[in-house]
mmCIF file of the C-alpha atoms, coordinates in Angstrom:
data_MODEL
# 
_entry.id   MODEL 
# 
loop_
_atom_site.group_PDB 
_atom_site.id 
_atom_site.type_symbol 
_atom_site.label_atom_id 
_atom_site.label_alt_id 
_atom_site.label_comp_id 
_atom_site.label_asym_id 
_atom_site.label_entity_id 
_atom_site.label_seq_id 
_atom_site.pdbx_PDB_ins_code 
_atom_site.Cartn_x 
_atom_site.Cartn_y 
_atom_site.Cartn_z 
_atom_site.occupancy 
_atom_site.B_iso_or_equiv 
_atom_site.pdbx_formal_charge 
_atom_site.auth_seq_id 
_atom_site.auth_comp_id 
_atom_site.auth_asym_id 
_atom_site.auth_atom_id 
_atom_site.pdbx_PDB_model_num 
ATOM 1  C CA . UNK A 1 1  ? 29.910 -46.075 28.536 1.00 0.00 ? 1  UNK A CA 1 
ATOM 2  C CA . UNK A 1 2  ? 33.330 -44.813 26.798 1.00 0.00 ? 2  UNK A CA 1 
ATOM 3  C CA . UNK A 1 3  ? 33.480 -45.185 23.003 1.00 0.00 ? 3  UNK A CA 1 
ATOM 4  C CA . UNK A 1 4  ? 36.829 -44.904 21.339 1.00 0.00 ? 4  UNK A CA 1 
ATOM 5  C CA . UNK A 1 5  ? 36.970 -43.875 17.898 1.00 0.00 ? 5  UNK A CA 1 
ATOM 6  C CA . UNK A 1 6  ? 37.847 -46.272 15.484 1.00 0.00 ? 6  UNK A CA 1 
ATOM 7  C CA . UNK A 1 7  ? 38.998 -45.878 11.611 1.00 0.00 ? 7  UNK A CA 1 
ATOM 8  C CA . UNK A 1 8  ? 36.417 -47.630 10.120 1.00 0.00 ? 8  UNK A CA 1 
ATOM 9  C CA . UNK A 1 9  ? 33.844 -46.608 6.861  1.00 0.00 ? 9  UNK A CA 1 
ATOM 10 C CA . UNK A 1 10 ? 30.697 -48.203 8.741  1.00 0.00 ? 10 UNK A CA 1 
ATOM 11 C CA . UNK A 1 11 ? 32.004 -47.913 12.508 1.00 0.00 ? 11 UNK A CA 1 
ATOM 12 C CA . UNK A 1 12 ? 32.158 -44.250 14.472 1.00 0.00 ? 12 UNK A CA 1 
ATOM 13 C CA . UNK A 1 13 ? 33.202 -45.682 17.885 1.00 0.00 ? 13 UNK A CA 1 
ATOM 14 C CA . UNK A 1 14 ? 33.468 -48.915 19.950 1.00 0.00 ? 14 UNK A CA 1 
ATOM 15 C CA . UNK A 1 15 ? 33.291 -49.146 23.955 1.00 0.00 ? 15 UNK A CA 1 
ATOM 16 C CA . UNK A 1 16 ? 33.201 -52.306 25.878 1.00 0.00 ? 16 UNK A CA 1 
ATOM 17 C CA . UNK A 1 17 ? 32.225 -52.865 29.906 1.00 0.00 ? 17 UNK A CA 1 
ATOM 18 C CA . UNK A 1 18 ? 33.781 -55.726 31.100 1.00 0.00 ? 18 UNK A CA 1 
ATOM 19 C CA . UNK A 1 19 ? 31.428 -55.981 34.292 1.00 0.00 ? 19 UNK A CA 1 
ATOM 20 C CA . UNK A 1 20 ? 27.870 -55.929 32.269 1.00 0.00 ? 20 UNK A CA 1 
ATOM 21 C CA . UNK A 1 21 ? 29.735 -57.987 29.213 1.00 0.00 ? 21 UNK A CA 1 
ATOM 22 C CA . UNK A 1 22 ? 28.283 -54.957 27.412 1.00 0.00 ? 22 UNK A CA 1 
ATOM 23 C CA . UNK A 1 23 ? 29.648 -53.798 23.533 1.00 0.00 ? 23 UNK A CA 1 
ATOM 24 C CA . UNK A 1 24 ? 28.329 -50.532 22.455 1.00 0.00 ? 24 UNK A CA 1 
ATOM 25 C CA . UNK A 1 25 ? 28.800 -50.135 18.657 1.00 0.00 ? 25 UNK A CA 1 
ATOM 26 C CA . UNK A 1 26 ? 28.271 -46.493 17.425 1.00 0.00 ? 26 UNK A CA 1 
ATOM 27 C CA . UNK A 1 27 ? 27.580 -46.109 13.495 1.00 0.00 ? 27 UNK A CA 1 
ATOM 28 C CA . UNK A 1 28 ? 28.692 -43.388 11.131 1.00 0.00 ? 28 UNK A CA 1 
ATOM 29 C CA . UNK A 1 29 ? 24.949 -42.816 10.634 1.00 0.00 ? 29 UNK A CA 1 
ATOM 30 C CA . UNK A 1 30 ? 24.801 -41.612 14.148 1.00 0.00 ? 30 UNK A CA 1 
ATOM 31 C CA . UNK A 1 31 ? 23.025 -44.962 15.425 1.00 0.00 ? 31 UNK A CA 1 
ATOM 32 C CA . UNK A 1 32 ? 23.763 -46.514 18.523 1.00 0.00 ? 32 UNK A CA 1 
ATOM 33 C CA . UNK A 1 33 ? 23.373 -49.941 19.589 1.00 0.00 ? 33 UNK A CA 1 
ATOM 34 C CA . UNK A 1 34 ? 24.244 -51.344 23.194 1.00 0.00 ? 34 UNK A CA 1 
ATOM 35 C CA . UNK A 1 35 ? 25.412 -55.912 22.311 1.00 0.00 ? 35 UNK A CA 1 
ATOM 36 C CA . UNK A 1 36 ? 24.691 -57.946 25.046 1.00 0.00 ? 36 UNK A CA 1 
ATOM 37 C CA . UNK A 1 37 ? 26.638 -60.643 26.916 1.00 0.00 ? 37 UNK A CA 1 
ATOM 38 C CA . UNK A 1 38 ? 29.731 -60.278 24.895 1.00 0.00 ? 38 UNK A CA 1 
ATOM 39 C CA . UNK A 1 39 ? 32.862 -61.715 25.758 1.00 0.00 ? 39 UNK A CA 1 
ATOM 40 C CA . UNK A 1 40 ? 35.546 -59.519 26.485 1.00 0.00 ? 40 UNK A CA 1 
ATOM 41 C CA . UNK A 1 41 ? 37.789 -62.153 23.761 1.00 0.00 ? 41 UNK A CA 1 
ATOM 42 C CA . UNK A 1 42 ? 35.083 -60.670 20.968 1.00 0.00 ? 42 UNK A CA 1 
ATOM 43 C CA . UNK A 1 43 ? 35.962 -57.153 21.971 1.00 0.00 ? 43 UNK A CA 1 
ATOM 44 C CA . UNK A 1 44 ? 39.360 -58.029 22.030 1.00 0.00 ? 44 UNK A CA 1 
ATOM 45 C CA . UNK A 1 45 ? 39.319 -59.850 18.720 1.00 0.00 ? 45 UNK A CA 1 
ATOM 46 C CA . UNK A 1 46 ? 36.906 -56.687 17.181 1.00 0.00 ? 46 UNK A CA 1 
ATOM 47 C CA . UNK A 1 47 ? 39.415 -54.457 18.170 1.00 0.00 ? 47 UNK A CA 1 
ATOM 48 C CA . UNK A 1 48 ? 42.400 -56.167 16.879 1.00 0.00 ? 48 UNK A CA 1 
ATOM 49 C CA . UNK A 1 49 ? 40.439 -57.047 13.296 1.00 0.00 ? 49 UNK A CA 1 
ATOM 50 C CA . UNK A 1 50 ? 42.152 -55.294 10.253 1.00 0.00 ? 50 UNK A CA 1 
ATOM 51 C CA . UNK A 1 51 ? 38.716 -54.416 9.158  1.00 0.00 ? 51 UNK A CA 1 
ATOM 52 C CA . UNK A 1 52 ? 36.466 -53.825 11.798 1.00 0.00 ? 52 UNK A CA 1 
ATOM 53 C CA . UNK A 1 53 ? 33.284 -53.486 9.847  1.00 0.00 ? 53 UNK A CA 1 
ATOM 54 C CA . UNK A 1 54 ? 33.577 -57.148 7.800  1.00 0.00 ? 54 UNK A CA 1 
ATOM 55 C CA . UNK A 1 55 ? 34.932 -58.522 11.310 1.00 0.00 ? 55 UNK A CA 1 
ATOM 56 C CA . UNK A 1 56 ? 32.042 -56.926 12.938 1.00 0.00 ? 56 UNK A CA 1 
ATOM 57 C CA . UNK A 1 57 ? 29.259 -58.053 10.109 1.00 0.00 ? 57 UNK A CA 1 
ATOM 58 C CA . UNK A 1 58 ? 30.632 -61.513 10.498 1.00 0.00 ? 58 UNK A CA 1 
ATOM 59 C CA . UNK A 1 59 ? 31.407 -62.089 14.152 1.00 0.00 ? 59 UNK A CA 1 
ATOM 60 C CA . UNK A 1 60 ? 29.304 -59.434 16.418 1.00 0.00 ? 60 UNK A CA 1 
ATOM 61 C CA . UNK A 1 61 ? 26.367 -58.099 14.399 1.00 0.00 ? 61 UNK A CA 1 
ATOM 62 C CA . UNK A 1 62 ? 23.804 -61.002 14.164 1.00 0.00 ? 62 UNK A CA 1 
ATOM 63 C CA . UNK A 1 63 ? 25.637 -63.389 17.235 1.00 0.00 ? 63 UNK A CA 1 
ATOM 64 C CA . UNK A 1 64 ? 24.441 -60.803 20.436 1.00 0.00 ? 64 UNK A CA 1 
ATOM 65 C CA . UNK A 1 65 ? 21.541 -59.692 21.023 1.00 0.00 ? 65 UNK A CA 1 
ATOM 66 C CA . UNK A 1 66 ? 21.418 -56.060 20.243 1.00 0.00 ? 66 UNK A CA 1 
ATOM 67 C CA . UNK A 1 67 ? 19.428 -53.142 21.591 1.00 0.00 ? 67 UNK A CA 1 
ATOM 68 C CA . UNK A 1 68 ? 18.970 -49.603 20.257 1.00 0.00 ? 68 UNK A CA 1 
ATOM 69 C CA . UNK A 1 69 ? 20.133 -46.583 22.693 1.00 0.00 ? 69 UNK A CA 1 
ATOM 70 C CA . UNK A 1 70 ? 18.082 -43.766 21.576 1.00 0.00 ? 70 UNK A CA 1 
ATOM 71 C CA . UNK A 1 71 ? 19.064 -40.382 23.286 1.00 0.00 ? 71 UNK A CA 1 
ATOM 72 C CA . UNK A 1 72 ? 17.144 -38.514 25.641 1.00 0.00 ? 72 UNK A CA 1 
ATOM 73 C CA . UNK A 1 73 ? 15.217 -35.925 24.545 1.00 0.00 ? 73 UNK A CA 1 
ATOM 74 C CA . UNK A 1 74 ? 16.287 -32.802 25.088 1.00 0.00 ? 74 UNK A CA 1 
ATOM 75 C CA . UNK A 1 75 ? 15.422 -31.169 28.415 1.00 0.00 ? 75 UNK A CA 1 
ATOM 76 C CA . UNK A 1 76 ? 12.551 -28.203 27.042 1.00 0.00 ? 76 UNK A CA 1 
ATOM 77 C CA . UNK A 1 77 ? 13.228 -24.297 27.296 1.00 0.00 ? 77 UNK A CA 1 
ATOM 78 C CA . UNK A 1 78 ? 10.569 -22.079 29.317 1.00 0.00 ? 78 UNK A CA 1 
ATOM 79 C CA . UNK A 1 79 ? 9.907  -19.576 26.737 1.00 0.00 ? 79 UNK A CA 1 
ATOM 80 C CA . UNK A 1 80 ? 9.686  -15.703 28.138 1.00 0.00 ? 80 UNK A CA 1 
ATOM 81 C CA . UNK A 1 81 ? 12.524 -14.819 30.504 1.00 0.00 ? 81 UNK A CA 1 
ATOM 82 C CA . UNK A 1 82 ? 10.581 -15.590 34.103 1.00 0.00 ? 82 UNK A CA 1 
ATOM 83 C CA . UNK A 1 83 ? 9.601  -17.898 36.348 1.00 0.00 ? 83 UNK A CA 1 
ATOM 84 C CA . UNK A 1 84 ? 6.482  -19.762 35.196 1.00 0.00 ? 84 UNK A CA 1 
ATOM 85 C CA . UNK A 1 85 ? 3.169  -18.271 36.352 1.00 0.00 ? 85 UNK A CA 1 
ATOM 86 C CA . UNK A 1 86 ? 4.708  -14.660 36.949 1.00 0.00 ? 86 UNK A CA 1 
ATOM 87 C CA . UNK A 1 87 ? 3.004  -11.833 35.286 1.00 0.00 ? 87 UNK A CA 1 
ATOM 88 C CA . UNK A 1 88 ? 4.751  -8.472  34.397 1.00 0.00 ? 88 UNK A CA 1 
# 
C-alpha cells in the first residue's frame, strides 16, 4: 500500500485502500500498523484533521482493529564469491 507523508510529531505516513477498507498508519518510530475495516469518511476525516496525531488517538487508534506489519527479513548473502557446493 502507498503511504503519503504527513506533517505530524507522532505520524510518518498515512495510506488508505478503499477496496480492503484498509488504513495503514506508519509511526515516526519506524512502526507500522495495517487498521482494519475503516471507512473511507475516517480516512477522509484523518486526513483533513488539523492535528492528525490527537485526531488519530481519539478517532482511529483504539476504534479498528489494528495489526502490526513487520518487514520481511532480509533475503541472506551466500558468503564466498561462487555457487554453493563449488570447490576451488
Amino acid at each position: 500500500m502507498h503511504r503519503h507523508p504527513v506533517a505530524s510529531s507522532s505520524l510518518r505516513s498515512i495510506g488508505y485502500d478503499a477496496v480492503h477498507r484498509t488504513l495503514e498508519v506508519e509511526f515516526v518510530t519506524g512502526r507500522v500498523y495495517r487498521y482494519l475495516d475503516v471507512p473511507e469518511l475516517a480516512y477522509q476525516q484523518l486526513m483533513a484533521a488539523p492535528s492528525l496525531g490527537r485526531h488519530f488517538n481519539a478517532r482511529v487508534r483504539d476504534v479498528y482493529e489494528a495489526v502490526e506489519q513487520v518487514p520481511a527479513p532480509a533475503p541472506r548473502r551466500r558468503l564466498g564469491g561462487g555457487p554453493a557446493g563449488r570447490r576451488t
